[in-house]
Every structure is written in C-alpha cells, then in structure tokens.
C-alpha positions in Angstrom: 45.0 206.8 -14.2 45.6 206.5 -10.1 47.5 203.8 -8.5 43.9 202.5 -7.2 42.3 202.4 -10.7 45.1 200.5 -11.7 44.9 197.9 -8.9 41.2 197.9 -9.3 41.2 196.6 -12.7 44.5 194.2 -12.4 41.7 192.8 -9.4 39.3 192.8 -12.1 41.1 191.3 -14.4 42.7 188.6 -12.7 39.2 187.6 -11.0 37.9 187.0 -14.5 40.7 184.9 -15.2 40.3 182.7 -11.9 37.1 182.5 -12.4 36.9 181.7 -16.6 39.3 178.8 -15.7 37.4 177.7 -13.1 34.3 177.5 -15.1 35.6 175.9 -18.0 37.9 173.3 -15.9 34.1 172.4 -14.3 32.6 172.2 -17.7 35.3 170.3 -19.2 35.3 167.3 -16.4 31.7 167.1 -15.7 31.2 166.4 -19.9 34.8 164.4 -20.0 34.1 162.0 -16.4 29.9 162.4 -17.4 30.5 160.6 -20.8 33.3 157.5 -19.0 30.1 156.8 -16.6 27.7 156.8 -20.0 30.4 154.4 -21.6 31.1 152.1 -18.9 27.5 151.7 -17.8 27.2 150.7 -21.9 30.1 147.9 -21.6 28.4 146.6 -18.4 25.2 146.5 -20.4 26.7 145.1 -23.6 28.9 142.4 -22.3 26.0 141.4 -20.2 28.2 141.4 -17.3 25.4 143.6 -15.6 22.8 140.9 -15.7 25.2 138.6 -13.3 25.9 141.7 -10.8 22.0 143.0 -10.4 21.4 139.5 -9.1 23.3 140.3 -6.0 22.2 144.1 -5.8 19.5 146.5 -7.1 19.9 148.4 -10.2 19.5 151.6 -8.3 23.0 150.8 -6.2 24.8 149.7 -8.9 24.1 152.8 -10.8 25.1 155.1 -7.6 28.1 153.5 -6.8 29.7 154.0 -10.6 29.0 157.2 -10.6 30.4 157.8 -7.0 33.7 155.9 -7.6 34.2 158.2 -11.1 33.4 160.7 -9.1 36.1 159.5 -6.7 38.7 159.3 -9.1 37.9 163.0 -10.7 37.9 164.3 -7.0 41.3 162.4 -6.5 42.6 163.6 -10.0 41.5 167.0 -8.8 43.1 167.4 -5.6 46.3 166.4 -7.6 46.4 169.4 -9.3 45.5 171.5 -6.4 48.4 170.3 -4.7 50.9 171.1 -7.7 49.3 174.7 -8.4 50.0 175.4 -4.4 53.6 174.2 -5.2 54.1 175.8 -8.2 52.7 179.3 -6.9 54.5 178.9 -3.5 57.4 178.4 -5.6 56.8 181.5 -8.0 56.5 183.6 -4.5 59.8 182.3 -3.6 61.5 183.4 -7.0 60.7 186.9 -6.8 61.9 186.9 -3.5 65.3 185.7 -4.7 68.3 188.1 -4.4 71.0 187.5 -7.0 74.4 188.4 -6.4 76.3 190.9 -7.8 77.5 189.4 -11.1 73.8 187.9 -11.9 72.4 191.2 -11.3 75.0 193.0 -14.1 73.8 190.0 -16.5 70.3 191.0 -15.7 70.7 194.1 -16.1 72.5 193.6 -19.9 69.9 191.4 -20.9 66.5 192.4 -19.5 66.1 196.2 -19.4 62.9 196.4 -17.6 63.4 193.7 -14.7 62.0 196.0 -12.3 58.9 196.5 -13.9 58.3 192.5 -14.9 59.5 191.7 -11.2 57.1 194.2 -10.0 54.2 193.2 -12.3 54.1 189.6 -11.3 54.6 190.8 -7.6 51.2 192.7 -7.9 49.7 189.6 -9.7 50.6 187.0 -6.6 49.6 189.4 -4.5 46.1 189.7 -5.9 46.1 186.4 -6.4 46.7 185.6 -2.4 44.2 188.1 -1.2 41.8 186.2 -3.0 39.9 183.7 -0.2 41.4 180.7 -1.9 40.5 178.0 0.7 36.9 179.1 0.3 36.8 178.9 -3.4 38.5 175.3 -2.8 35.9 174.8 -1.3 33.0 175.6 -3.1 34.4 174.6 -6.0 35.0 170.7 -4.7 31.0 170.9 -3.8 29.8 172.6 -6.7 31.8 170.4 -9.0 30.3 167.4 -7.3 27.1 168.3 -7.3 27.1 169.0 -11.1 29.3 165.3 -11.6 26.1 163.6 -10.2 23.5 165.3 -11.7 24.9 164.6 -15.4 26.6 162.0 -14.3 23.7 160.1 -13.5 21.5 161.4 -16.7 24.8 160.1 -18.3 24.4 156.6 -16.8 20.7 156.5 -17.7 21.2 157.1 -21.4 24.3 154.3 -21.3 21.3 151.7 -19.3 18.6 152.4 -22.3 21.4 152.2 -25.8 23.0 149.3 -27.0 25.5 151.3 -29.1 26.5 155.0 -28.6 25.0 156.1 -32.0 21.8 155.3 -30.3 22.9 157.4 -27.4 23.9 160.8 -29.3 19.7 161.4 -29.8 19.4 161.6 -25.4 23.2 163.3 -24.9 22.1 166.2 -26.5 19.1 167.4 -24.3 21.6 166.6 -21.1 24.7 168.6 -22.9 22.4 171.8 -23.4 22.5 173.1 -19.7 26.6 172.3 -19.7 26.7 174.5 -23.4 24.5 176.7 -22.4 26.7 177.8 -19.0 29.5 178.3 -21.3 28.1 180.8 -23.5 26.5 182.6 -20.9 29.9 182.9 -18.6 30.6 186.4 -20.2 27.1 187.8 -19.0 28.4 186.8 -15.2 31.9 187.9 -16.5 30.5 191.5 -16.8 28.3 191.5 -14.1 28.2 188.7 -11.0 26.1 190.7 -9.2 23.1 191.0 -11.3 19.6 189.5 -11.7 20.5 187.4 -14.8 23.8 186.1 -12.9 22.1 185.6 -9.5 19.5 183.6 -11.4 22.0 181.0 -13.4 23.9 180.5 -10.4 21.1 179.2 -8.6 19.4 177.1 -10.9 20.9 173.8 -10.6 21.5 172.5 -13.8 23.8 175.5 -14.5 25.2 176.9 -11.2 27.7 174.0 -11.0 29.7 175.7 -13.6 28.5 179.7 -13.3 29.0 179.9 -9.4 32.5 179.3 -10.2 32.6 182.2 -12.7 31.2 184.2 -10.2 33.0 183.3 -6.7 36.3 185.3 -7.6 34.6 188.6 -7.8 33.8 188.7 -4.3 31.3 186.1 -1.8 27.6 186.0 -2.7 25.1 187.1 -0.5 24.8 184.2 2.2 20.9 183.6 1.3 21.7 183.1 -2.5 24.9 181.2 -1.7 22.8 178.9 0.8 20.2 178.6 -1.4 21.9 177.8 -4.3 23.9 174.9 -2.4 20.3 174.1 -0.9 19.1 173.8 -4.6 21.8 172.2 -6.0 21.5 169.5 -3.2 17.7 168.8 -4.5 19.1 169.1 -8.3 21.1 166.2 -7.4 18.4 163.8 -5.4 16.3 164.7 -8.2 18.5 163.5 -10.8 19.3 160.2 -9.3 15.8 159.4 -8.6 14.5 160.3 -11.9 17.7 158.4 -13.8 17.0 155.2 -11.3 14.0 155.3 -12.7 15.1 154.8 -16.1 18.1 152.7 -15.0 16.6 149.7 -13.4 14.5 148.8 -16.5 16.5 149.9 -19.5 20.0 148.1 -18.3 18.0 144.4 -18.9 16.6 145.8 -22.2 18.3 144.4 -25.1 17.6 145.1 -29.1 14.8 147.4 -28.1 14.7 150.7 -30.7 14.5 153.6 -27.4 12.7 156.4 -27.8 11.5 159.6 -25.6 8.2 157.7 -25.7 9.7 154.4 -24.2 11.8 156.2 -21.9 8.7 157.5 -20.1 7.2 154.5 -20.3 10.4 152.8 -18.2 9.9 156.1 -15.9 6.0 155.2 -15.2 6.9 151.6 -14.6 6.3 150.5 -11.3 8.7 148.7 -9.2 
C-alpha cells in the first residue's frame, strides 16, 4: 500500500471518528437538556408556581425563555469543553515536540522499542486532525446543535405543559424521540457515504440534520446550496416548532387532572387565542 493510500484512509478514518462523536455528543445533549426543560416546565406546572408567573407574562414567553436559558447553560457547558479539548490537544502537540535528554532517551529506548513509530503515528494523527477546518466545524456545530435544542426542546416543554406526572408524559416523548433515534441509526449510512442522495437528504431535513450534518462535516464542506439550505430549513424547523408547541403550551400549563390525549392535544392546538 503507498504512502498516499495510507494517509488517505488514516483521513478517512479519523473523519469518521470526529464526526461519530460529534453526532452522538449532539444526540446525547439535545435528549439529556430536551428532557430538564420537559421536567422543569412539569415542576412549574405542578407546584402551581406557573399560574402566579403567566399573570405577569404570556404563556408563549415563559415557554421561550426556559428553553433559551437551558439552552444557555448547554451552550455555556459546551464552550467549556471546547476550551479544554484546545488545551489538551495544544498540549499533546507540545509533547511530541519534546526533546529528552540523553539519559531519558536510553530509558526510552530500554522500555519502549518502537517509540519512533508511536511518536510518529500520533504525529500523523494531530496532523490530520489540524488540517481539518476546525473553527468552521465549531461553528456549525454551535448552530446546528442549537437549532436541534429548540426544536425538541420546545416539543419537550409542550409535553411537560399538557402531563401532570411524567408517566403521562412517556405516551408524547416517544413520537418526539423517533427523529433523535432514528439519526443515530442512520449515522453509518452518512459514515459510508456523506456525499450521497440518502445523506444529502437527512442532513437537510430538519428534524434530523441537527445530529447527521455533524456526521457529515468532517469529510469535507457540503456544497454551499445544500449547506445554505439546510441552515435555511433548519431555521423554519425551529419557528415551526415553537409556534406549533405555543400552541399547545398556553392552554395545557392551566390544565390540571385532565386525562391528555392526541385527541385533546389538537383540540388545545385549534383553540383560539
């Protein structure tokens, strides 16, 4: 095998791991910060602490701003990390660089056999790693994660405003948990190919491109038209969202011993203002 096979699939190879952990860090915080806003929107509700606050504001703003300030706290919780994996890789770059002195290097030597070859492997690995655009997938990954925080997030606060308990709520968390399932399974068909019609199709739709786009970034930058229009989708995903759970949100958080159903819930949808 050449020395550009080689690099080709370490590249391969280490894009599929960016981008798996990507994915799955998405998945896991939209479910883990999507099911907080469906709990605290249920203690508000149950403790009737909500009936003193929509007094003072409109059901539709009290629902927007918890799910904007978890959605502060995740971004917040997020950049943490960021900073720490800049130090810890900066750190890692620094290390190889390291030049031990003649005593250290016979110790190495006695002990590890095959330092060249583990120094130059990781070597290759940070290099891949850097060549990949990382501020851009910062990037994209900050929006993308948002966006898919307050489309669940709100369909989250909507089933916490019609339950009293969250046994009741388990019969509307499922239909919402499909699409976030769903983009799990289907990671390994972007996996293998980002660039085809299936990928380029779940990484538009908005209910799954919050998670998928990440899985695909690391291969290489979408073509600008599906990028912009899966952003440009994504954007009405989210208005979407928030309008249809405000809907359901302004009635069902004064409801009280009512048994919900699918049935109700459109009902709450239909009524008017």
């Amino acid at each position: 095998v050449s020395e550009s096979g080689k690099s080709k699939k370490s590249n391969t190879e280490i894009a599929t791991g960016v981008g798996y952990f990507m994915a799955f860090l998405s998945y896991m915080f939209v479910f883990i910060y999507g099911s907080f806003i469906m709990q605290s929107v249920l203690n508000e509700k149950t403790s009737k602490i909500v009936e003193v606050i929509v007094s003072s504001i409109k059901p539709f703003q009290l629902m927007l701003g918890m799910v904007l300030a978890i959605g502060a706290v995740a971004i917040t919780q997020f950049g943490i990390w960021i900073v720490l994996m800049v130090i810890t890789t900066t750190f890692a770059g620094s290390m190889i660089d390291y030049q031990p002195n003649a005593e250290e290097m016979e110790m190495i030597k006695t002990a590890v056999q095959e330092d060249n070859q583990a120094k130059e492997m990781v070597t290759n690995i940070l290099d891949t790693i850097y060549s990949l655009p990382i501020g851009s997938i910062i990037g994209l990954f900050l929006f993308y994660f948002l966006g898919g925080f307050l489309i669940f997030g709100a369909l989250f606060a909507a089933v916490g405003a019609s339950v009293d308990s969250l046994q009741e709520a388990q019969q509307f968390t499922l239909p919402i948990s499909l699409p976030i399932i769903a983009s799990i399974i289907l990671m390994s068909v972007i996996l293998k190919n980002p660039d085809g019609g299936i990928a380029t199709f779940l990484t538009m739709f908005p209910l799954t491109s919050p998670i998928l786009m990440m899985a695909r970034i690391p291969f290489g930058m979408p073509p600008w038209w599906q990028l912009g229009g899966s952003m440009i989708l994504l954007i009405g995903g989210i208005l979407g969202a928030l309008w249809f759970a405000g809907r359901i949100y302004r009635v069902g958080i004064l409801m009280h011993g009512a048994k919900v159903n699918y049935k109700i819930l459109a009902k709450w949808f239909m009524t008017k203002q």
